[in-house]
Gaussian input, Z-matrix of N, CA and C with variables (Angstrom, degrees):
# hf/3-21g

backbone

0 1
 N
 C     1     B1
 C     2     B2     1     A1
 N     3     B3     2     A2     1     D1
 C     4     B4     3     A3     2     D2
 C     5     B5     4     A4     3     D3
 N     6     B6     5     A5     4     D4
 C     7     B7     6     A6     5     D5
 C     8     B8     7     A7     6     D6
 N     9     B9     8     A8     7     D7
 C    10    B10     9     A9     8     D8
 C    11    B11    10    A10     9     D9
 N    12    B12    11    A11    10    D10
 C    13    B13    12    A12    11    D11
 C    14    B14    13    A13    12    D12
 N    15    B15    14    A14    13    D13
 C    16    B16    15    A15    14    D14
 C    17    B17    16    A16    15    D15
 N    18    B18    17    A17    16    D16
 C    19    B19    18    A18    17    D17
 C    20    B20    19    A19    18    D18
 N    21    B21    20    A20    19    D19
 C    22    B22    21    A21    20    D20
 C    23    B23    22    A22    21    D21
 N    24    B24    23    A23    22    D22
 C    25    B25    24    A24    23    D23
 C    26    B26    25    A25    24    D24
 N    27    B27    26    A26    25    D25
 C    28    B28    27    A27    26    D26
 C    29    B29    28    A28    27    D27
 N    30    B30    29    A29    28    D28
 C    31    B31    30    A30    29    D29
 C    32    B32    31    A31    30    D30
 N    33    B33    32    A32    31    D31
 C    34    B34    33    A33    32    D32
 C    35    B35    34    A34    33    D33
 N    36    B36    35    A35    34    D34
 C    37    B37    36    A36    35    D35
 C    38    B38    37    A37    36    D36
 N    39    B39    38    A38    37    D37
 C    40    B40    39    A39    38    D38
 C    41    B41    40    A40    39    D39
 N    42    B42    41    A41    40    D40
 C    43    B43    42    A42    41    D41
 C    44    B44    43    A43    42    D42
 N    45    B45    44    A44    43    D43
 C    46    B46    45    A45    44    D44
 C    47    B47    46    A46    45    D45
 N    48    B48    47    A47    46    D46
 C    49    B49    48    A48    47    D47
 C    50    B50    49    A49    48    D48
 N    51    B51    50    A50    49    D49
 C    52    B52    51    A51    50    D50
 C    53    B53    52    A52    51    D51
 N    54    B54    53    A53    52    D52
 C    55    B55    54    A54    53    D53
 C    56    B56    55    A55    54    D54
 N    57    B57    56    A56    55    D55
 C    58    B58    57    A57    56    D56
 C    59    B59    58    A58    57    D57
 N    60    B60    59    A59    58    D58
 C    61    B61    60    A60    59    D59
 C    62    B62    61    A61    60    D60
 N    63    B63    62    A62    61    D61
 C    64    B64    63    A63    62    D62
 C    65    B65    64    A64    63    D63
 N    66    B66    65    A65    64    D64
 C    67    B67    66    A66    65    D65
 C    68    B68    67    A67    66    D66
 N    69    B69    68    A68    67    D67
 C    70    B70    69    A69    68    D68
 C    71    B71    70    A70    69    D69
 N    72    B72    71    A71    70    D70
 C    73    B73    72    A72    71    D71
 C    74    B74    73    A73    72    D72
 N    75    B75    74    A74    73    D73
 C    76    B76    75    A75    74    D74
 C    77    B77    76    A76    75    D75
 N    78    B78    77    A77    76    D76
 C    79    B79    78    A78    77    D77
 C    80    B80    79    A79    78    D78
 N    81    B81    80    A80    79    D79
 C    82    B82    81    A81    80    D80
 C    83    B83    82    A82    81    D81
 N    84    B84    83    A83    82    D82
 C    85    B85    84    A84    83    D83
 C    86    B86    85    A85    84    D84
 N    87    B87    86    A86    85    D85
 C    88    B88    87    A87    86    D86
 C    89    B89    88    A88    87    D87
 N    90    B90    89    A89    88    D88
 C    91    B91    90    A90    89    D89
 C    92    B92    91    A91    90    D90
 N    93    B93    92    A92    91    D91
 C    94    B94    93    A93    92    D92
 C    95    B95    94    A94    93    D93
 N    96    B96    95    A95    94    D94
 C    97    B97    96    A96    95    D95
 C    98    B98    97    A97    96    D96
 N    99    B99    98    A98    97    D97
 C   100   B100    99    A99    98    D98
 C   101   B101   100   A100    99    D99
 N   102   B102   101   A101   100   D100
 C   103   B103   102   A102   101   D101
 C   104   B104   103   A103   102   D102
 N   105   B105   104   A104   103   D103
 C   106   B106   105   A105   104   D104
 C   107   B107   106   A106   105   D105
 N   108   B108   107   A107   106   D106
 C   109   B109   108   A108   107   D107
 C   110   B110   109   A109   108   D108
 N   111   B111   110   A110   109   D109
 C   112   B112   111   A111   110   D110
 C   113   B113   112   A112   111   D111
 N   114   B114   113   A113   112   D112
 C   115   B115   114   A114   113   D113
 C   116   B116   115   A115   114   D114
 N   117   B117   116   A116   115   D115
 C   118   B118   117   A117   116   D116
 C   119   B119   118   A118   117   D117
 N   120   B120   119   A119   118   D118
 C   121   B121   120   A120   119   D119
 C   122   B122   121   A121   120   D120
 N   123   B123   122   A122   121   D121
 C   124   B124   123   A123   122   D122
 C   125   B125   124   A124   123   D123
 N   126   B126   125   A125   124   D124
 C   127   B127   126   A126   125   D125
 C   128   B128   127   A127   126   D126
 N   129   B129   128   A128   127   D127
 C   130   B130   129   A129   128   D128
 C   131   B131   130   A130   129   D129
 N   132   B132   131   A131   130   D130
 C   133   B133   132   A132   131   D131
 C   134   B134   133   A133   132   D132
 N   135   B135   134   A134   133   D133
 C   136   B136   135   A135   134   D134
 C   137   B137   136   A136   135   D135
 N   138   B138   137   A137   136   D136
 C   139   B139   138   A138   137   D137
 C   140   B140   139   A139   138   D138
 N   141   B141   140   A140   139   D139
 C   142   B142   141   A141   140   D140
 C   143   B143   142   A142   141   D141
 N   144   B144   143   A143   142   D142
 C   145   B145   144   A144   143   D143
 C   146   B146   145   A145   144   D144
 N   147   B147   146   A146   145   D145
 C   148   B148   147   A147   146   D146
 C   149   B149   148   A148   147   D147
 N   150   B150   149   A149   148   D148
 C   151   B151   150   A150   149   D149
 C   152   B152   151   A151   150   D150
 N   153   B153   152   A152   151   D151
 C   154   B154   153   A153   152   D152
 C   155   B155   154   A154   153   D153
 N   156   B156   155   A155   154   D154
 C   157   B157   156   A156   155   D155
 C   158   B158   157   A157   156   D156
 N   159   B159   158   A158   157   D157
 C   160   B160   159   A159   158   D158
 C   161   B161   160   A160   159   D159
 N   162   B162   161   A161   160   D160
 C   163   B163   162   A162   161   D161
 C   164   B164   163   A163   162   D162
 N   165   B165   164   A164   163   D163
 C   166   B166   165   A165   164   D164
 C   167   B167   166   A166   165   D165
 N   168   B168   167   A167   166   D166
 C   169   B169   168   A168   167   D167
 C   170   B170   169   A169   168   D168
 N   171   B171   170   A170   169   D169
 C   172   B172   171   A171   170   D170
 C   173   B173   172   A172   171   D171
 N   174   B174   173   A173   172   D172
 C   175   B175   174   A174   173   D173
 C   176   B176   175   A175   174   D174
 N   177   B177   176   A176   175   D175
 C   178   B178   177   A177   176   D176
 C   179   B179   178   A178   177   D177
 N   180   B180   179   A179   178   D178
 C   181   B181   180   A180   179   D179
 C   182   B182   181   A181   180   D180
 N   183   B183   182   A182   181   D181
 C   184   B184   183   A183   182   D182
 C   185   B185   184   A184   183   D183
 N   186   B186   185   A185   184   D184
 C   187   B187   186   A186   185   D185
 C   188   B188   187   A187   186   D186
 N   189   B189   188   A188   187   D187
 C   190   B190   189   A189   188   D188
 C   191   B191   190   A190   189   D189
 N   192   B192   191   A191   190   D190
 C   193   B193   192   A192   191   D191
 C   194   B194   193   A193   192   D192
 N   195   B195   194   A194   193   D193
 C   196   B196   195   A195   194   D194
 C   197   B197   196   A196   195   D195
 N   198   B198   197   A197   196   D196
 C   199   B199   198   A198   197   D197
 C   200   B200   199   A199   198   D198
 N   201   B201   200   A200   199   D199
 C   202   B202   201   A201   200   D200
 C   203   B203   202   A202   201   D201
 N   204   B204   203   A203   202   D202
 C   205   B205   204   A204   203   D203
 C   206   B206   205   A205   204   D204
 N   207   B207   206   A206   205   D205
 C   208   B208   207   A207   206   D206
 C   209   B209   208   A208   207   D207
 N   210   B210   209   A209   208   D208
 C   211   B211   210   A210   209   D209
 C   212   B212   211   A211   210   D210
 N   213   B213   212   A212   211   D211
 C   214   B214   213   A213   212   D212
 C   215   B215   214   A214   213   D213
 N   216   B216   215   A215   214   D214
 C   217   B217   216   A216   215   D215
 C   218   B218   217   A217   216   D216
 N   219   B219   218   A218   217   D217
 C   220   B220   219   A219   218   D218
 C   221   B221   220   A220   219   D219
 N   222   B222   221   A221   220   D220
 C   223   B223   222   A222   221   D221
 C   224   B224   223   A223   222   D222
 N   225   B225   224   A224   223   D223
 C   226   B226   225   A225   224   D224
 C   227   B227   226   A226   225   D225
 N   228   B228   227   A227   226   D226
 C   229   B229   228   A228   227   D227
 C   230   B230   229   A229   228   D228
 N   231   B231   230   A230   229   D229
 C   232   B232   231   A231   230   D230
 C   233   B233   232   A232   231   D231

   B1=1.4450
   B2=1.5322
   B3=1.7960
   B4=1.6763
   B5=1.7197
   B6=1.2392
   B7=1.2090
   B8=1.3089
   B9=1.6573
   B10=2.0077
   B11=1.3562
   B12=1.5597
   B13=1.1460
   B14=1.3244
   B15=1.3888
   B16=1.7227
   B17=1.7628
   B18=1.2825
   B19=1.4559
   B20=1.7351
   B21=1.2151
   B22=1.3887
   B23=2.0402
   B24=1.3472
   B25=1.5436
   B26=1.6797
   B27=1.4586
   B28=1.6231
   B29=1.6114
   B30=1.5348
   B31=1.2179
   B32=1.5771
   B33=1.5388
   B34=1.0518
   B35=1.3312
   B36=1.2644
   B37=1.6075
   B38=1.3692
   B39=1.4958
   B40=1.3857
   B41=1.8950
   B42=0.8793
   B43=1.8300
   B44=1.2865
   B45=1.2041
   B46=1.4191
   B47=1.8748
   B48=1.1649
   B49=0.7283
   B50=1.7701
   B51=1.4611
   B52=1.7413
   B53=1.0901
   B54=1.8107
   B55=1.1793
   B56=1.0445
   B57=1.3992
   B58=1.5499
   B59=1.7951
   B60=0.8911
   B61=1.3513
   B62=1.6620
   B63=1.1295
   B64=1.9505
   B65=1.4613
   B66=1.6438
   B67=2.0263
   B68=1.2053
   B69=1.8223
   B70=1.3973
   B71=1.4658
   B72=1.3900
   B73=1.2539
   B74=1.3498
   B75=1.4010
   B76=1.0312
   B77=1.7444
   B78=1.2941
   B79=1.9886
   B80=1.5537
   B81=1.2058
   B82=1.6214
   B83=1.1899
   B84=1.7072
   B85=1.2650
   B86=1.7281
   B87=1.5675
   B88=1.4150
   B89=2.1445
   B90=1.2567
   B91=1.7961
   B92=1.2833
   B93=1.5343
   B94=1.4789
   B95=1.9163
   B96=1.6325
   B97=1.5481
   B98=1.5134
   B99=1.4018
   B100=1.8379
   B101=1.3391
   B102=1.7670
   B103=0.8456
   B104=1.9017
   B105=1.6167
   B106=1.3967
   B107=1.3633
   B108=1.3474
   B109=1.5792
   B110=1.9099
   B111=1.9774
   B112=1.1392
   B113=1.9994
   B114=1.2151
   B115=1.3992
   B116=1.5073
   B117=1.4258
   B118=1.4496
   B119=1.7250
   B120=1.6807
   B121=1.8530
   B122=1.5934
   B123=1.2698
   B124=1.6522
   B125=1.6237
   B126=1.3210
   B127=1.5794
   B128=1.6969
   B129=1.1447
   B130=1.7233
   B131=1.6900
   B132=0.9844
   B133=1.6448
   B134=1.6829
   B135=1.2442
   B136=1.4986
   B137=1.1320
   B138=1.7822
   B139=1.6516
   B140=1.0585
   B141=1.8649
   B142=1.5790
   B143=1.3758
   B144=1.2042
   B145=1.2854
   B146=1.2745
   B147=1.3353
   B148=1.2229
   B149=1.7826
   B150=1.3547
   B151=1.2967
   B152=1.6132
   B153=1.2553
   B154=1.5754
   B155=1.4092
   B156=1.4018
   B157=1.7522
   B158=2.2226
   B159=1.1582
   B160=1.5569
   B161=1.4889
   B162=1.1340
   B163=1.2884
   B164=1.9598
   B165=1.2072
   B166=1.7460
   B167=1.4247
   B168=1.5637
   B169=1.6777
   B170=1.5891
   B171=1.6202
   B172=1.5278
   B173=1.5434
   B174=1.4138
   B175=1.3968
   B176=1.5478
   B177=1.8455
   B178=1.5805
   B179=1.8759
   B180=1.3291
   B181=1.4953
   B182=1.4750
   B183=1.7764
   B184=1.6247
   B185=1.5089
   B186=1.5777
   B187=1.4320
   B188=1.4120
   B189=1.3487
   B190=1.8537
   B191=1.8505
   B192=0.8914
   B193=1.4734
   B194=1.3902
   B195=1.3727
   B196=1.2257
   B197=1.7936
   B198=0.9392
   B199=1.2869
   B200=1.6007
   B201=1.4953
   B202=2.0063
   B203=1.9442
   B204=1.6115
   B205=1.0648
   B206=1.2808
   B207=1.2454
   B208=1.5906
   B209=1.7486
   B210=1.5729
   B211=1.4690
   B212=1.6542
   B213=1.5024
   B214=1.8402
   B215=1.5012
   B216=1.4514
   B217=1.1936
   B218=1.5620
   B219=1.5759
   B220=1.4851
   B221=2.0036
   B222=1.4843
   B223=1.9554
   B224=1.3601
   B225=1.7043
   B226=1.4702
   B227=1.5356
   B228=1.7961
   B229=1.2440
   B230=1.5184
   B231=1.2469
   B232=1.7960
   B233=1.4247
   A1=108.26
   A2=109.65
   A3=88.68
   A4=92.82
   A5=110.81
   A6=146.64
   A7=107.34
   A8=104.47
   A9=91.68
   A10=115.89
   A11=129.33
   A12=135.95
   A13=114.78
   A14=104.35
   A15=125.63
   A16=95.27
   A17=110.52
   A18=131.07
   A19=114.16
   A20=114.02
   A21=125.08
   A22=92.09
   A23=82.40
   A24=98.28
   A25=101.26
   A26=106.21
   A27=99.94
   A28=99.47
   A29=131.36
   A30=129.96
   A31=113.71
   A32=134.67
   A33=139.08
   A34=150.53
   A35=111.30
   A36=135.24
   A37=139.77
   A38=95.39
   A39=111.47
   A40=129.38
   A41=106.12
   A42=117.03
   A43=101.75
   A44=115.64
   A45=125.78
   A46=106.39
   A47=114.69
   A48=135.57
   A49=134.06
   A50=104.38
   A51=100.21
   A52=125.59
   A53=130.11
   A54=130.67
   A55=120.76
   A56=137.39
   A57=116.27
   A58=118.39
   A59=120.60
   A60=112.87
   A61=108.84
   A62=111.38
   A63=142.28
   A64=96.03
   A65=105.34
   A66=114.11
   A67=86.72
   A68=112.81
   A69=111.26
   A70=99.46
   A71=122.88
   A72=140.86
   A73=129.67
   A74=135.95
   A75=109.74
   A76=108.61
   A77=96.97
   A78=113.94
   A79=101.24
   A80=124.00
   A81=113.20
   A82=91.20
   A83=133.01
   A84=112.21
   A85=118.70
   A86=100.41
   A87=116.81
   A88=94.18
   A89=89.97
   A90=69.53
   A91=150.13
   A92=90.08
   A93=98.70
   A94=121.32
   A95=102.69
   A96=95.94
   A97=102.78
   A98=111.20
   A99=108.49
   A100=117.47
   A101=116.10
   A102=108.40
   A103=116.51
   A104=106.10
   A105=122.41
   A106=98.77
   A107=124.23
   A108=117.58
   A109=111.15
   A110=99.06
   A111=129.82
   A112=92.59
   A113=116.07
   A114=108.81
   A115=113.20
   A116=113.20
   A117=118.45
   A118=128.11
   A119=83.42
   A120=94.12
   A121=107.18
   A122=112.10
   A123=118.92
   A124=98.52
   A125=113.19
   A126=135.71
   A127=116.83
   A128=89.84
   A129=88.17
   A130=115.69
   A131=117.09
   A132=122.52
   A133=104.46
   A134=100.73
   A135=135.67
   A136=92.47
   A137=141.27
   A138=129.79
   A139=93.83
   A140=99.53
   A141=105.26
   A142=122.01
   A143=132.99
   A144=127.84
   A145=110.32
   A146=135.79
   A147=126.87
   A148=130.06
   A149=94.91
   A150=108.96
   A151=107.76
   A152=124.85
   A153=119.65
   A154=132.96
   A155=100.91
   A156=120.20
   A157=93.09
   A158=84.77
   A159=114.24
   A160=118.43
   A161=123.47
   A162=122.43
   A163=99.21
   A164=102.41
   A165=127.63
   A166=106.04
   A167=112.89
   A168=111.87
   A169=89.11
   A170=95.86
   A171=114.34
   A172=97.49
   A173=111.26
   A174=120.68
   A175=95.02
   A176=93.65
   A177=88.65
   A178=120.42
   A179=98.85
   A180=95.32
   A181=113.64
   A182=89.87
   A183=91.11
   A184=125.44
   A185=105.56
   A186=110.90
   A187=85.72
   A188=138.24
   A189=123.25
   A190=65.78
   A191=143.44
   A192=123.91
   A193=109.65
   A194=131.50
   A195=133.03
   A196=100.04
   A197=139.24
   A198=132.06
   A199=129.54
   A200=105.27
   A201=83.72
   A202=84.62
   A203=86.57
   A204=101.60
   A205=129.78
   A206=125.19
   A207=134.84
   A208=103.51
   A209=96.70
   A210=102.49
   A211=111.40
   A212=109.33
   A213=114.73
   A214=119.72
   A215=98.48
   A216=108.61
   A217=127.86
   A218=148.89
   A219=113.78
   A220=79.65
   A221=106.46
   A222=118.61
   A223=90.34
   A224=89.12
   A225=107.82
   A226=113.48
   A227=103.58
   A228=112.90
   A229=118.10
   A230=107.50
   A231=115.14
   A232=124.44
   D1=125.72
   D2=-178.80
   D3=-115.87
   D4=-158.37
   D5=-153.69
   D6=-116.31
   D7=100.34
   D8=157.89
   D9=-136.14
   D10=165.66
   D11=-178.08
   D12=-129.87
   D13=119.12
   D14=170.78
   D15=-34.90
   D16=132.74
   D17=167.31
   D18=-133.20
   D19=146.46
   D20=-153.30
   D21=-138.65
   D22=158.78
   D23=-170.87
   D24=-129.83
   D25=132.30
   D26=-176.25
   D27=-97.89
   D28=117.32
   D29=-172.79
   D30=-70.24
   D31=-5.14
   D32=147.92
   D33=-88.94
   D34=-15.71
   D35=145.40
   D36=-114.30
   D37=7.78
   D38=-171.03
   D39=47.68
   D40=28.06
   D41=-175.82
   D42=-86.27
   D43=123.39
   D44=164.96
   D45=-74.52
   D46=161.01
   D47=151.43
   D48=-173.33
   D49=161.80
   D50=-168.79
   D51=-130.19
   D52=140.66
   D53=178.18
   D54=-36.42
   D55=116.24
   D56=166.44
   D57=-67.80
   D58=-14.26
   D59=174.62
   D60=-79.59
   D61=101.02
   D62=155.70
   D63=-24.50
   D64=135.95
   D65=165.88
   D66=-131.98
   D67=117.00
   D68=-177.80
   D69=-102.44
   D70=156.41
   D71=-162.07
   D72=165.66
   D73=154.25
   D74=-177.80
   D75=-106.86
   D76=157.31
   D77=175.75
   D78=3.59
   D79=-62.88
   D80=-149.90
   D81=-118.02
   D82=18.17
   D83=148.54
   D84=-105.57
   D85=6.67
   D86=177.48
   D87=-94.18
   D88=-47.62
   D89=165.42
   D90=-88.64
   D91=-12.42
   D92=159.18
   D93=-58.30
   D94=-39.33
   D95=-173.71
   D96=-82.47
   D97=-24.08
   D98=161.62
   D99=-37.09
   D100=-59.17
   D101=-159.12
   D102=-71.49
   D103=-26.94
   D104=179.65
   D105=-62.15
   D106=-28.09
   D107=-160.68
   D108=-72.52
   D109=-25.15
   D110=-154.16
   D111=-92.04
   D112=-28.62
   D113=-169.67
   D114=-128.41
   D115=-5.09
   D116=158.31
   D117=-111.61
   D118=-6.62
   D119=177.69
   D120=69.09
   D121=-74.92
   D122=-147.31
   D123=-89.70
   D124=-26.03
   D125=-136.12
   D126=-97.15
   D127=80.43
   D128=-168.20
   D129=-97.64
   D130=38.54
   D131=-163.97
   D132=18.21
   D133=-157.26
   D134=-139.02
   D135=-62.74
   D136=-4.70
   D137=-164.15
   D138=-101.22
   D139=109.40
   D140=157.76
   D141=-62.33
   D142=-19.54
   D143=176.26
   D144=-66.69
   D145=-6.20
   D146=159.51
   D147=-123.65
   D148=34.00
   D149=169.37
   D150=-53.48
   D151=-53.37
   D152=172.62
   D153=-39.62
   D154=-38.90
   D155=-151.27
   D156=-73.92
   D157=126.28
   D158=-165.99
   D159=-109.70
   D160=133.92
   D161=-141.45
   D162=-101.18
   D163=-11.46
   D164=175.20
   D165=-146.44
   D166=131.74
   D167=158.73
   D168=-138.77
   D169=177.56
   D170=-172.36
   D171=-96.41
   D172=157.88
   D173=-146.30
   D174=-157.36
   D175=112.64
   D176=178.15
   D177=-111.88
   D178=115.51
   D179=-168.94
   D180=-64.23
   D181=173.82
   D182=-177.72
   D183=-86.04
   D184=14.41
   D185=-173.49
   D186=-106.93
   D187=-35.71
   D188=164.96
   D189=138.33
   D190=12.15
   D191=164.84
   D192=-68.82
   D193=-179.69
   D194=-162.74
   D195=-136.45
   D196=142.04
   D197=164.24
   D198=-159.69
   D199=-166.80
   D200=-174.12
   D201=-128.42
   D202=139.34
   D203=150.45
   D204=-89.98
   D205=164.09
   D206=-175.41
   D207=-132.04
   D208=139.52
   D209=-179.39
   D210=-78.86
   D211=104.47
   D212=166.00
   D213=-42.04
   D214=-66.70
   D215=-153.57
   D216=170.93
   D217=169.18
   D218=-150.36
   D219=-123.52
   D220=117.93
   D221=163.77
   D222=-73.66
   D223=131.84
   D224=149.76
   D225=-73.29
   D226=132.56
   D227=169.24
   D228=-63.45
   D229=146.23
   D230=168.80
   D231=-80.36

């Protein structure tokens, strides 16, 4: 079972960045909720551990601009 973390994309400065809270699982149960994430948006079934994980958050750049990130996709941790 490995380790991955929700990562987000800011559509105005482009900065990635990633949840620190870990969704452990293995490969095809990390793509299986990928793929639910991809055709229900909001809809992450039964894992409370990801009741949080948000499909848009606000995103503050490093020039003091403000922007939204969008959820990519979940990096395996190292």
């Amino acid at each position: 079972m490995s380790e991955y973390m929700a990562v987000y994309k800011c559509q105005l400065c482009g900065e990635m960045q990633r949840i620190p809270q870990a969704v452990k699982g293995s490969t095809e149960d990390i793509e299986h909720l990928l793929a639910k994430t991809i055709f229900y948006q909001k809809e992450f079934g039964s894992r409370p551990d990801l009741v949080q994980l948000m499909e848009k958050m606000p995103h503050r750049c490093k020039d003091g601009s403000l922007g939204v990130s969008l959820f990519v996709g979940f990096k395996k941790a190292q």
